[in-house]
C-alpha positions in Angstrom: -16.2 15.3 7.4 -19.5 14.5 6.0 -22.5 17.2 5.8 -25.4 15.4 7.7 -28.0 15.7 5.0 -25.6 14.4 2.2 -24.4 11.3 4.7 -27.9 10.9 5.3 -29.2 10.2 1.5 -26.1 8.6 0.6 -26.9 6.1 3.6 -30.3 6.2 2.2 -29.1 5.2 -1.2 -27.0 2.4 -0.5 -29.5 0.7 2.1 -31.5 0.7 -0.5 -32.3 -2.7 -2.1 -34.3 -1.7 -4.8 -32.4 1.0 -6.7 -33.9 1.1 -10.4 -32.3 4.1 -11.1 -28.4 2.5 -10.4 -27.3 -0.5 -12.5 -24.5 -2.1 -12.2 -21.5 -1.8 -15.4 -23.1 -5.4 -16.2 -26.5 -4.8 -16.7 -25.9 -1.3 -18.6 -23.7 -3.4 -20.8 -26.6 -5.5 -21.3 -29.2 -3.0 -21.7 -26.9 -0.9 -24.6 -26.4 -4.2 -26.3 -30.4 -5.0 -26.5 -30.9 -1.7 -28.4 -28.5 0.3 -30.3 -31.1 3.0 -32.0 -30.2 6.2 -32.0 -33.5 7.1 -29.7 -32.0 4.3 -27.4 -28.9 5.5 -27.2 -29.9 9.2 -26.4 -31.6 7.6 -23.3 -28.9 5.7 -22.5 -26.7 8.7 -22.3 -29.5 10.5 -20.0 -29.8 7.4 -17.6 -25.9 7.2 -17.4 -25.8 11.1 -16.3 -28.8 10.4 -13.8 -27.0 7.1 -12.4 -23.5 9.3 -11.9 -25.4 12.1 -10.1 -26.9 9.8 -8.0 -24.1 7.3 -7.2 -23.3 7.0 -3.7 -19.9 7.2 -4.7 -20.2 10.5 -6.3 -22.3 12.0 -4.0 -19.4 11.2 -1.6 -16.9 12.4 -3.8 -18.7 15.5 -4.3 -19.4 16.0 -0.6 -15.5 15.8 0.1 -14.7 18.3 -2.4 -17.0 20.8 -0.2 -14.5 20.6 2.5 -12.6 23.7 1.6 -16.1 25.7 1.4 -17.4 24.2 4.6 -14.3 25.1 6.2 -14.7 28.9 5.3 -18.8 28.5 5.8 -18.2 27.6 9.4 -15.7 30.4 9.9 -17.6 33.0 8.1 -20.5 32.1 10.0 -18.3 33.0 13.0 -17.1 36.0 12.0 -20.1 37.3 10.5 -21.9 36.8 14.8 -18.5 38.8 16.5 -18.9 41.5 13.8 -23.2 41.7 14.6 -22.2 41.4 18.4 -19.7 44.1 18.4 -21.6 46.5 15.9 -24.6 46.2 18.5 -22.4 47.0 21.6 -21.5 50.0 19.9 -24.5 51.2 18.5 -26.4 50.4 21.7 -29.2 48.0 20.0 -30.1 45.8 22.7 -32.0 43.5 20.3 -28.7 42.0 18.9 -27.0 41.8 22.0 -29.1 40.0 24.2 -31.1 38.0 20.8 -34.0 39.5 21.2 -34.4 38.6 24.5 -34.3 35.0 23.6 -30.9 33.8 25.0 -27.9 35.4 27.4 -26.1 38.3 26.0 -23.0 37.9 24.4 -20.4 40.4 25.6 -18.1 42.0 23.3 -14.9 40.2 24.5 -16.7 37.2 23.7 -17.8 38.6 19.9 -14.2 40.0 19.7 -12.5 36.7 20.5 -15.0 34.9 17.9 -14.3 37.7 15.3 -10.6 37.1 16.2 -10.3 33.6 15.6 -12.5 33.2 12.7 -10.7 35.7 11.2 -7.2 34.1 11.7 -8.8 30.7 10.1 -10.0 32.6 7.2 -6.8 34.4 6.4 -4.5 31.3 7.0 -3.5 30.9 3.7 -3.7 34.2 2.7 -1.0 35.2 0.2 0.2 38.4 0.3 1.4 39.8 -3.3 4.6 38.4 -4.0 5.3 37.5 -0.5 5.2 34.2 1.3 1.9 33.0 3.1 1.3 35.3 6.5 -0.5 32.6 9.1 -2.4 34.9 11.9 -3.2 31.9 13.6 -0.3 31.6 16.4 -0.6 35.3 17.5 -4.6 35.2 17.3 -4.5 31.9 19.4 -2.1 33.7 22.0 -4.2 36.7 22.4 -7.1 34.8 22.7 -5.6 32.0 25.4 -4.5 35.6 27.3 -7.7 37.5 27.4 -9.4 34.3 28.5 -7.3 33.3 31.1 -7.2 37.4 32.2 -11.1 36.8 32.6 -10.9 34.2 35.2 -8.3 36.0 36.9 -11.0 39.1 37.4 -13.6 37.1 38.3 -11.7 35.1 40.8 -10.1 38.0 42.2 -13.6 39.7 42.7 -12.1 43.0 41.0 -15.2 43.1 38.6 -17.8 40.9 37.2 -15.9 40.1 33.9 -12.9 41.7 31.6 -15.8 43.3 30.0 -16.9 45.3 33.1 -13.2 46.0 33.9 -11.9 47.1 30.9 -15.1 49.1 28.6 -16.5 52.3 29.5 -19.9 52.0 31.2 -19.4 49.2 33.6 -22.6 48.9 34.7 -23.8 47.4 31.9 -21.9 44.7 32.5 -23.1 44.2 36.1 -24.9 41.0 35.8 -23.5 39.5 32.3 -19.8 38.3 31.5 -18.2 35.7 29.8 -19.0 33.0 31.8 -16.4 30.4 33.6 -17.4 27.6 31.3 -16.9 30.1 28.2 -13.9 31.2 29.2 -12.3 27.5 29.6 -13.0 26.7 26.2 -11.3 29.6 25.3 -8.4 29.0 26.5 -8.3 25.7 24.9 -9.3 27.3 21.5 -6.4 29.4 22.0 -4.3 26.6 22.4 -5.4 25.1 19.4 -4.9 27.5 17.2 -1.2 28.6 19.0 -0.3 25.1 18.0 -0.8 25.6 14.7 2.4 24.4 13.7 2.2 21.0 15.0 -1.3 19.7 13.4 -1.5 16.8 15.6 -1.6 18.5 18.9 -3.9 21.3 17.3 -6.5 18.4 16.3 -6.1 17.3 20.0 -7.2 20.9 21.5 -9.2 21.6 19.1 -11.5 17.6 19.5 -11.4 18.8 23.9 -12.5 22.4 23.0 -15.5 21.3 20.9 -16.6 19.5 23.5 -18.1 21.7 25.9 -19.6 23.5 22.9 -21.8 20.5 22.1 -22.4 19.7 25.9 -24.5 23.2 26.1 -26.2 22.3 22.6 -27.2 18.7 24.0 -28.2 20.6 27.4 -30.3 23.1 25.3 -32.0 20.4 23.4 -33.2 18.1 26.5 -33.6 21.4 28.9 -31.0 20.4 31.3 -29.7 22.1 34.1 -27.4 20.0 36.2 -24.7 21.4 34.9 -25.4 25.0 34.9 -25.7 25.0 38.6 -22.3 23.0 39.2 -19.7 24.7 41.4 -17.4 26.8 39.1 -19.6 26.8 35.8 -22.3 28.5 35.0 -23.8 27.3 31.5 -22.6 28.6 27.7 -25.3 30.3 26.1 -27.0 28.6 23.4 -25.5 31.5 20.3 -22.1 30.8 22.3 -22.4 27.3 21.9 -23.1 27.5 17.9 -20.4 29.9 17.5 -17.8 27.6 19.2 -19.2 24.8 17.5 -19.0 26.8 14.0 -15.1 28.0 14.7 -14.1 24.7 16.1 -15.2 23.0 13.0 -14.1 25.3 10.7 -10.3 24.7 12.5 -10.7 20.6 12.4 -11.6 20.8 8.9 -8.6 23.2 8.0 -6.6 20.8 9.9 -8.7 17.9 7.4 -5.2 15.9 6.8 -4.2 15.3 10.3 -5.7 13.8 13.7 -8.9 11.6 14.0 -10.6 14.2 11.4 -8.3 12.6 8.6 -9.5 9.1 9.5 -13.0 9.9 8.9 -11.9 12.0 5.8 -10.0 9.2 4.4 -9.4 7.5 0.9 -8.9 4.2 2.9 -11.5 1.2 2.6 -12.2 2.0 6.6 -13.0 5.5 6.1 -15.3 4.9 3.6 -17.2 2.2 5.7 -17.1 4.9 8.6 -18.3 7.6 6.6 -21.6 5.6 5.7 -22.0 4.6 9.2 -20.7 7.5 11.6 -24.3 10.1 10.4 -26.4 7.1 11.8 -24.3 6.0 14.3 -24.4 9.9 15.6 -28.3 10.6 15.0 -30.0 7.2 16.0 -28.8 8.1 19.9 -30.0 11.4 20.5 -32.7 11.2 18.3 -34.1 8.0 20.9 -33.0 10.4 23.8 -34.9 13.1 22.4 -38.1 11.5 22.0 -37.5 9.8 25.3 -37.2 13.1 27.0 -40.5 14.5 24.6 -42.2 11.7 25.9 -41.1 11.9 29.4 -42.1 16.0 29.4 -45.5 15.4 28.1 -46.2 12.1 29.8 -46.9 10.2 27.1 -46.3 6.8 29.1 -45.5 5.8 32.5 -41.9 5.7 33.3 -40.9 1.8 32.6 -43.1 1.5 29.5 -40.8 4.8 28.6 -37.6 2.7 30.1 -38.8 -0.7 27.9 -39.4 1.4 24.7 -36.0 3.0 24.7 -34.5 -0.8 25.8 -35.9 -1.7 22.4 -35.7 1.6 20.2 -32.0 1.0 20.9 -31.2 -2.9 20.5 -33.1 -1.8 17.0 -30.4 1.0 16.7 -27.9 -1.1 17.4 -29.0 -3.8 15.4 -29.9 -1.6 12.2 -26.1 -0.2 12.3 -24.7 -3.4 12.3 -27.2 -4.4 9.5 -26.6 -1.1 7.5 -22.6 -2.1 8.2 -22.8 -5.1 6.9 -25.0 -4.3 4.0 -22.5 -1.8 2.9 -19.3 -4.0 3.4 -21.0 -6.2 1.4 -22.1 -3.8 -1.5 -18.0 -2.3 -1.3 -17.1 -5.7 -1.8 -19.0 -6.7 -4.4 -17.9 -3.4 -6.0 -14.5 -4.3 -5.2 -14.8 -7.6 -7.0 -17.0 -5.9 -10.2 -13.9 -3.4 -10.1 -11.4 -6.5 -10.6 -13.4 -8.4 -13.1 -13.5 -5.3 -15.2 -9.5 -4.7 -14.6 -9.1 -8.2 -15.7 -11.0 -8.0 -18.3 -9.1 -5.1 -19.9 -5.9 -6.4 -18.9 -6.9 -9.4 -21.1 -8.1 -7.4 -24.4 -5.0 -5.4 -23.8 -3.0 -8.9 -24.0 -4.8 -10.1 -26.9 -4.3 -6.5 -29.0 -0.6 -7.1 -27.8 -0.8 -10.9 -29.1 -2.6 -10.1 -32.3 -0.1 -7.6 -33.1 3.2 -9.4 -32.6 1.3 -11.7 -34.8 0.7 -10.0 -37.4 4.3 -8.2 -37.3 5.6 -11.7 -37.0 3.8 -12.3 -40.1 5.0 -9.3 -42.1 8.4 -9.8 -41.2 9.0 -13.4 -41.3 7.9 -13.7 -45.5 10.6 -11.6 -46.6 12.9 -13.3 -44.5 11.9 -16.3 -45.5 13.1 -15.6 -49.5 16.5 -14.1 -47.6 17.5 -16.8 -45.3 16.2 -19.6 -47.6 17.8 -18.6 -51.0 21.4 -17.6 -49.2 21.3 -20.7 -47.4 21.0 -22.7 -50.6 23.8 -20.3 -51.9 25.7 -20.9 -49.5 25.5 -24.8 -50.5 26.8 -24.1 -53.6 30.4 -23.9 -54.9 30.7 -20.1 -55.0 34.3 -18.0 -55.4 35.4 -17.1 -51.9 34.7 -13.7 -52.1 30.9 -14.1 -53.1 30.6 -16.7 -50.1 32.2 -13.9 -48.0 29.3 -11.7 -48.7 26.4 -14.8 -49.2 27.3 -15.6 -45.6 27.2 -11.7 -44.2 23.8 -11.5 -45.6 22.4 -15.1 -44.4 24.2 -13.7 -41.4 22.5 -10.3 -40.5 19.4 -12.4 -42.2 20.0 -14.8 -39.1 20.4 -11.9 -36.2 17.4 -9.9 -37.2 15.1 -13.1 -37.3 17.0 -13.6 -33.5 15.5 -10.2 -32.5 12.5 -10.8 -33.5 12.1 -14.3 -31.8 13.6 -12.5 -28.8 10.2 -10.1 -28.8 7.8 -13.0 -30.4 9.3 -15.2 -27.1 9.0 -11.7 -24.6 5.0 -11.8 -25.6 4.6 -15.5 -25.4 6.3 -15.4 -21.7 4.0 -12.8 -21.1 0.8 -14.3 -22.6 1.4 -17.9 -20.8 1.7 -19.6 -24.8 5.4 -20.5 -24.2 5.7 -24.7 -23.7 8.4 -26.4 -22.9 8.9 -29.7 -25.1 10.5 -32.4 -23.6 12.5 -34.4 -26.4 15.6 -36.6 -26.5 18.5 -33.8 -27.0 22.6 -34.7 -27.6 23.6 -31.9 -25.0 27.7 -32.4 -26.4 26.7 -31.6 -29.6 24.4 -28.4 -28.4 27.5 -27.0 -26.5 29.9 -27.6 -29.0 27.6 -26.2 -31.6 26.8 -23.2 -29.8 30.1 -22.2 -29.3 31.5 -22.9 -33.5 28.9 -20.1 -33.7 31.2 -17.7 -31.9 34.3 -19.0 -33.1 35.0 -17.0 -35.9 33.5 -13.8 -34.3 35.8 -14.4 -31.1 38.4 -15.4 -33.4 38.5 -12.1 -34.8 38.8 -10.4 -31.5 41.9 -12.8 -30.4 39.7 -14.2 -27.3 40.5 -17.7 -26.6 36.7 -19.7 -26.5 36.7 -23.3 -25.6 34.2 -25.6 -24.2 35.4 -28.1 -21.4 33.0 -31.2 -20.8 33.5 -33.0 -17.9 33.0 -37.3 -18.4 29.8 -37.1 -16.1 28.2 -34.9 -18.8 25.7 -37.8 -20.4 25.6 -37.2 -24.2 21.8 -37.5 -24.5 19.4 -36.0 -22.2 15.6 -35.3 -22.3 14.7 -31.5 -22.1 14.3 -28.7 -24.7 16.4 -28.8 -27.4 15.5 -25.3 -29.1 15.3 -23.5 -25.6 18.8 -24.9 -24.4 20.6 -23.9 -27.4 18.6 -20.6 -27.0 19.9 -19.8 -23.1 23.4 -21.0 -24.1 23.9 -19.5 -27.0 23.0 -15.9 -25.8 25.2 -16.4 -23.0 28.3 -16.8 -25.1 27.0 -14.2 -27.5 26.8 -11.7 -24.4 30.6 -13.2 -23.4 31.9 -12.7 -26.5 30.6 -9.5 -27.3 31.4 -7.9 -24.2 35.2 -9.4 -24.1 38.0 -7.4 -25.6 41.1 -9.2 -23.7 41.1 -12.8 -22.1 38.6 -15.7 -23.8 35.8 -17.3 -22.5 35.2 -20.8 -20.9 32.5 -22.5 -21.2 32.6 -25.6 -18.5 29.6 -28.4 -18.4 29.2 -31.4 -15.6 26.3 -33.3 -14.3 25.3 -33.8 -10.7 22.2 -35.4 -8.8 19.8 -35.2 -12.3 20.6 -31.7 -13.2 23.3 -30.6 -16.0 25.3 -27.5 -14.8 26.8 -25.0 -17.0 29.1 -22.2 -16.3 29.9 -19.4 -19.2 32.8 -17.0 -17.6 35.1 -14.1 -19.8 37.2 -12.0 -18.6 35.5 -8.8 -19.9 34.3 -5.7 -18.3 32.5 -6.9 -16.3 29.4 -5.4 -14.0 28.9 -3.1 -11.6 27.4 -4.7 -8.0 24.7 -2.3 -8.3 23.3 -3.3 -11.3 23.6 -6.6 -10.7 20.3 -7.1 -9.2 18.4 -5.7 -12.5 20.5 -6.7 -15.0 17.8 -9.6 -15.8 15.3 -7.7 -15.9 13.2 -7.2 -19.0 14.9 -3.8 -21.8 17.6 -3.3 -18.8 21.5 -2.9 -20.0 24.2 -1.2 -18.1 24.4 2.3 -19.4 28.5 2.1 -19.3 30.1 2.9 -22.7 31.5 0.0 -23.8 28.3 -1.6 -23.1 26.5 0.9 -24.6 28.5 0.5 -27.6 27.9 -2.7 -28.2 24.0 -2.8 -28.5 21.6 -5.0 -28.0 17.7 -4.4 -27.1 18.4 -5.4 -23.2 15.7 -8.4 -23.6 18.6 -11.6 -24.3 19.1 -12.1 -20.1 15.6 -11.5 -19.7 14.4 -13.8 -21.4 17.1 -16.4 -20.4 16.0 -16.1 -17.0 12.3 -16.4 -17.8 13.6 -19.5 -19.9 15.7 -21.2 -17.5 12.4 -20.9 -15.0 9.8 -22.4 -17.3 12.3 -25.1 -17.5 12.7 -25.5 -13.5 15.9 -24.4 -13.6 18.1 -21.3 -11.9 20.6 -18.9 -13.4 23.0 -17.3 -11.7 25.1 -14.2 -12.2 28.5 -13.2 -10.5 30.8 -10.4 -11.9 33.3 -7.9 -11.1 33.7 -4.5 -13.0 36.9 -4.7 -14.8 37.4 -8.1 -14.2 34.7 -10.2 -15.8 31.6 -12.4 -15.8 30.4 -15.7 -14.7 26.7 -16.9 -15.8 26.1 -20.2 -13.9 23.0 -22.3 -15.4 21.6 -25.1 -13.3 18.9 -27.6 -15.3 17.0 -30.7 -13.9 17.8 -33.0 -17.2 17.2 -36.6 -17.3 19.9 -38.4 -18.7 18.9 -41.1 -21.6 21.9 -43.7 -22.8 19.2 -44.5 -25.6 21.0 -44.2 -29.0 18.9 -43.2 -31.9 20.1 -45.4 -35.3 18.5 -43.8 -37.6 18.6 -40.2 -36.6 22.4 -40.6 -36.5 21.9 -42.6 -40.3 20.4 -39.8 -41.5 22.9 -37.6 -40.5 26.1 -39.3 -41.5 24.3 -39.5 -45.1 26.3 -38.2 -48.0 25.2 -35.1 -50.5 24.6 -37.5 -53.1 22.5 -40.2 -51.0 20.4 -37.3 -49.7 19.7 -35.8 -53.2 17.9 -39.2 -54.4 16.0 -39.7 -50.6 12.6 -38.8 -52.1 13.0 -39.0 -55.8 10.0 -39.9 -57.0 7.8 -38.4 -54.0 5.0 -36.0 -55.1 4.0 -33.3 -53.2 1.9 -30.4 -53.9 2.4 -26.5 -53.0 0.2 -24.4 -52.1 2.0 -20.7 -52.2 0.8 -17.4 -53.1 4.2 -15.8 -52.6 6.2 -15.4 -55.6 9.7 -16.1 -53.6 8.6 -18.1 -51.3 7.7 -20.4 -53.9 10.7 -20.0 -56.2 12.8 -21.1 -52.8 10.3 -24.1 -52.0 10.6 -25.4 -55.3 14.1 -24.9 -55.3 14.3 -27.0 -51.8 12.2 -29.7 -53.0 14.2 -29.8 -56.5 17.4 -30.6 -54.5 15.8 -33.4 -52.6 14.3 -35.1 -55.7 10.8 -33.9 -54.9 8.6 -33.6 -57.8 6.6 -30.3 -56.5 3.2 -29.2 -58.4 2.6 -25.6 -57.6 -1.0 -24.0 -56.7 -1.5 -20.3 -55.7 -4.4 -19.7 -53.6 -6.2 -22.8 -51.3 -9.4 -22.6 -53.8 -6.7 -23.9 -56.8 -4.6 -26.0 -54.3 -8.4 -28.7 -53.6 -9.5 -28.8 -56.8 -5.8 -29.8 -58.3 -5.1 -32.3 -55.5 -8.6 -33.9 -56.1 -7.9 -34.1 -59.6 -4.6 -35.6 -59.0 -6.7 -38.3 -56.9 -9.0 -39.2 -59.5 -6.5 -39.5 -62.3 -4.9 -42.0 -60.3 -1.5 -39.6 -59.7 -2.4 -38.9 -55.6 0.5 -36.4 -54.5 2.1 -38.3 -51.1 1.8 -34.5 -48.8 0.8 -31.5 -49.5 2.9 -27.9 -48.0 0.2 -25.4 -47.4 0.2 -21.8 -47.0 -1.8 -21.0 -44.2 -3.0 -16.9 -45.2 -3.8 -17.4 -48.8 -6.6 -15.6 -51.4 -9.4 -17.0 -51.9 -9.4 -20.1 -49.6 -6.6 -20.2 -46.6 -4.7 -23.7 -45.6 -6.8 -24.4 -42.9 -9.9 -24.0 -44.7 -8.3 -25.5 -48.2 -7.5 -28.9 -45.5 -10.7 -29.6 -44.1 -12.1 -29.3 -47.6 -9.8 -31.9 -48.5 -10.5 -34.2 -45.1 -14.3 -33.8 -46.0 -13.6 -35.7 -49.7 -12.2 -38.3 -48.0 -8.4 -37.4 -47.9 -7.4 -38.1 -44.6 -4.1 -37.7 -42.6 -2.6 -41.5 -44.0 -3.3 -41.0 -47.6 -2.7 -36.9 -47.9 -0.5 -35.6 -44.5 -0.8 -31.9 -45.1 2.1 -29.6 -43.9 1.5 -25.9 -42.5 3.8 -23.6 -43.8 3.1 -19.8 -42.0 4.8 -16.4 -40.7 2.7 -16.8 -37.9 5.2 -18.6 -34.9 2.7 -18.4 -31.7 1.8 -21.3 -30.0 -2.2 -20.4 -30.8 -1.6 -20.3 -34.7 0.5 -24.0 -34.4 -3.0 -25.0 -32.7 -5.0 -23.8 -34.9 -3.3 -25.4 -37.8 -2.9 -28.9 -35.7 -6.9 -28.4 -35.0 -7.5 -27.7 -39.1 -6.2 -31.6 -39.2 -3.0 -30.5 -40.5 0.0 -32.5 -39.3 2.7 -30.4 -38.7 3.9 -26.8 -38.8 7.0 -25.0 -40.4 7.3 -21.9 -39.2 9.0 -19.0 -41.9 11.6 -18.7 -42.4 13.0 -22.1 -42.5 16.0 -24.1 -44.1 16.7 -27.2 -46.1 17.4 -29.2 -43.0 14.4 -28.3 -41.5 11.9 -29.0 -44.4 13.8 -32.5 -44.8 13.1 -33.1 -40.6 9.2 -32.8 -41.2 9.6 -34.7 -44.0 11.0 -37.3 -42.5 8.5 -38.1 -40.2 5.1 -37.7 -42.6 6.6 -38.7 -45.7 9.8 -41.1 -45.3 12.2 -41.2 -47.8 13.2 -43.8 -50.2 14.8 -46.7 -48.7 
């Protein structure tokens, strides 16, 4: 619940439109980055502990946190009147009892009842030492609820005036004071609070109808009513009475914070912060209008309709100034709101970008060395080596092979995440992607005795137009997963086309999955914690990032499986067929060794390679294609040999350039070149970098470079780009 005063400058604060002292996270941005002194800063850091003292927020935070105190406040305040009371009974002092003659005496059943239940509040979580909590407030509410109701028994049975006068010594004392019928109600309803302890709801229920007749005799008291303290069976609740119920009530709503309408106005919730900022006005505008109504009626200020016409209009400006005020402050919480989502954003795109830049620059790091290993072992392996140094050539290009998959795997996670993963639509011979995908697992399932065969059925088109890397990508991580997780059986791989889209089906017979972690078995670093899966590896990112595949490419992937039994992975992919038949792609590849050797003999080409291996396998490449390959080591050496070339009439036909180099990088080396007049048909230039991500292919493209390797790469995929920017002898 919110202290008056605090609600009251908070609502001042916020209806404020001019608030100097309160910027906004934008403009203190702005002010820090206009001045950066030292003298500057030090105010800065003043202003910022000014603006978070005086935040509405804060204040309201700080006012919440109060709760507990208020709560033992109110009861103390209690107490400390039953203990006053009762000490002045006993001691005779007439002073305290009757309040100086200001207001009704309080009897000591009353004080004692007060005393009683502000007590029981205060010790309701009192710990006793190494026992459990002791809660007084069940018994107190009983013996309270008794000795009330045991008052209107007396008084209606005429016996006495009051308990008082039937129970205490001196009875004439108590002659023409009691605890009056009104007094004695409330009691009883106090006491049924705070019996209900146990069930929070109904307690906030007694407690909301007990308060109430407390802050009737306040309200009377403050607009000198008397109505009601001449009704039939009342006679009115003292004014000290009235505070001390309202104190004690309070103090039991508050303890009881968490439950009942007191939690709605106590709230985290959107709601009960827009009631919190309205309820102090909403409660004072009303009786303060009364008031001054009933001042000005007293002292006849005006006659009675110019009285009626100016409370007509002091309210409709009430009203009118709470739904104004309401508004203003929805409008402020949602402006906050949207500020609060910017800023959220914000981060959640510089946390993307660190996450970018670093998978970059790991790509980077890692991809160089594995450049010189998968390059130089795949020329090995092209070589006529014994058997047994082929055996252990091909584990290395191998393992080479399997750690650069990993690392795609990650690179491909981020890209997903990041929205940089495209899918490129190209002309793709979808028998020759199955079949080759599975010779990958032949030897590996040959080892294991599984039988691993693909069936094609004739509606399967050989071409189609779809992704060529990303197909072979899903498919060959399925059978990977198949063949790895498959001790007994085979797998089959079965392919047909229906209605535009190419269906695939990979089923083993292997261990298969559990039903219950088939639902999150896609999901991203998820695998099945069973031992044999367990004991195969595997980062738990290969399914994820199927399915993430299969969905940029509009396609579904399902999974079916039965522990013990085995697994079916069903791939569905919209693929347009294409009869088309490319000549020359299918010239090129029916070439023989020797043809191929002499394709560019002849061709000059410059390099442009810091990296000692990297350039002992490029020149090695180039050597075997009949490339004559002029070697540069930094971008700054790379411009001023290719222009010299120019000049001396000896122009090198492309150019492969390192994109991070010393001195003068690739992209900066290129548009050197562009600006002498080298342009794309007399000098293409080639990218060559670690870096895979769709932004560092961009900004090579945008450098006016025309095409990108990415490292590591192979013999077959240096001759591709070739190809296409500088074609080969005819």
């Amino acid at each position: 619940m919110d202290f008056p005063g605090a609600a009251r400058e908070r609502a001042d604060l916020l209806a404020s439109n001019d608030r100097p002292w309160i910027q906004s996270p934008r403009e203190e941005h702005a002010d820090a980055s206009q001045d950066n002194s030292p003298s500057s800063n030090s105010a800065d850091a003043t202003d910022a502990d000014h603006v978070e003292l005086l935040d509405p927020k804060i204040v309201e935070e700080k006012a919440l946190q109060l709760r507990p105190f208020g709560n033992c406040l109110l009861a103390i305040c209690a107490l400390i009147s039953g203990i006053v009371l009762i000490i002045g009974w006993g001691a005779g002092i007439e002073a305290v009892t009757h309040f100086g003659h200001q207001f009704s005496a309080m009897v000591p059943s009353t004080a004692a009842l007060f005393l009683l239940g502000s007590g029981a509040v205060l010790l309701s979580e009192w710990h006793p030492l190494g026992h459990d909590p002791v809660d007084f407030r069940i018994a107190a509410g009983v013996i309270i609820l008794g000795v009330a109701v045991a008052n209107l028994m007396v008084i209606a049975s005429g016996t006495a005036n009051g308990i008082d006068q039937f129970l205490l010594p001196r009875p004439e004392m108590f002659a023409d004071i009691r605890m009056s019928e009104a007094t004695s109600v409330t009691f009883i309803i106090l006491g049924a609070a705070l019996a209900s302890s146990n069930r929070p709801e109904v307690k906030s229920v007694f407690a909301t109808i007990a308060l109430m007749p407390a802050l009737l005799a306040l309200t009377m008291f403050m607009f000198e009513a008397e109505s009601l303290s001449n009704a039939m069976f009342f006679s009115a609740i003292s004014l000290p009475t009235a505070v001390c119920f309202a104190c004690l009530i309070s103090a039991i709503l508050l303890r009881n914070g968490n439950r009942g309408w007191v939690s709605v106005v106590l709230g985290n919730g959107t709601g009960s912060i827009a009631l919190r900022r309205v309820l102090p006005l909403a409660l004072i505008l009303p009786f303060g209008l009364a008031l001054a109504t009933s001042v000005a009626i007293r002292y006849e200020v005006f006659d009675t309709r110019f009285q009626l016409s100016l409370l007509a209009l002091a309210s409709a400006f009430a009203v009118a100034s709470l739904l104004i005020s309401g508004a203003h402050r929805s409008n402020l919480i949602e402006r906050e709101r949207a500020e609060s989502e910017v800023r959220e954003a914000q981060h959640a795109m510089m946390l993307l970008k660190s996450k970018s830049r670093f998978f970059a620059n790991m790509s980077h790091e890692i991809r160089t060395p594995m450049n010189g290993i998968l390059g130089f072992s795949d020329l090995l392996l092209r070589d006529d080596l014994p058997p047994e140094q082929n055996k252990r050539v091909r584990l290395i290009h191998e393992s080479s092979q399997n750690m650069l998959k990993l690392l795609d795997a990650i690179l491909d996670l981020s890209r997903i995440e990041a929205g940089q993963l495209t899918i490129k639509l190209e002309r793709t011979d979808i028998h020759h992607l199955i079949q080759s995908c599975t010779n990958l697992f032949k030897a590996s399932a040959a080892t294991k005795g599984l039988r691993l065969k693909p069936k094609l059925d004739a509606s399967v088109p050989r071409y189609v137009i779809g992704d060529d890397l990303r197909i072979r990508q899903v498919l060959s991580n399925l059978i990977g997963n198949a063949v790895k997780f498959t001790f007994n059986g085979g797998i089959d791989i079965a392919a047909s086309y229906k209605g535009g889209a190419l269906m695939i089906s990979v089923c083993d017979t292997g261990i298969g999955i559990a039903e219950d972690k088939l639902a999150t078995v896609l999901d991203e670093f998820v695998q099945v914690e069973d031992g044999d899966y367990r004991s195969s590896g595997g980062s738990g990112l290969g399914l994820h990032i199927c399915r993430e595949l299969v969905e940029l490419m509009g396609g579904t992937i399902a999974l079916d499986s039965v522990l013990g039994k085995g697994t079916c992975v069903n791939l569905c992919l919209p693929l347009a067929a294409d009869k088309a038949h490319d000549e020359a792609d299918e010239k090129r590849k029916s070439a023989q060794p020797e043809e191929q050797l002499n394709r560019w003999a002849g061709r000059r080409v410059a390099l442009a390679e810091d990296h000692d291996i990297n350039q002992m396998l490029i020149m090695e490449m180039a050597e075997r294609i009949g490339l004559e390959v002029e070697l540069f080591e930094d971008g700054e050496e790379a411009v001023e040999g290719i222009l010299a070339a120019e000049q001396d009439g000896e122009p090198f036909d492309l150019a492969l350039m390192d994109v991070q180099m010393p001195k003068l990088d690739g992209i900066a080396a290129t548009l050197m070149l562009r600006k002498e007049g080298l342009d794309a048909q007399s000098l293409p230039v080639v990218a060559m970098t670690a870096n895979a991500f769709r932004s560092d292919v961009e900004a090579c493209l945008a450098g006016e470079m025309q095409a990108h390797l990415a490292k590591p790469f192979t013999l077959e995929q240096l001759e591709k780009v070739l190809d296409k920017w500088m074609p080969p002898n005819a």
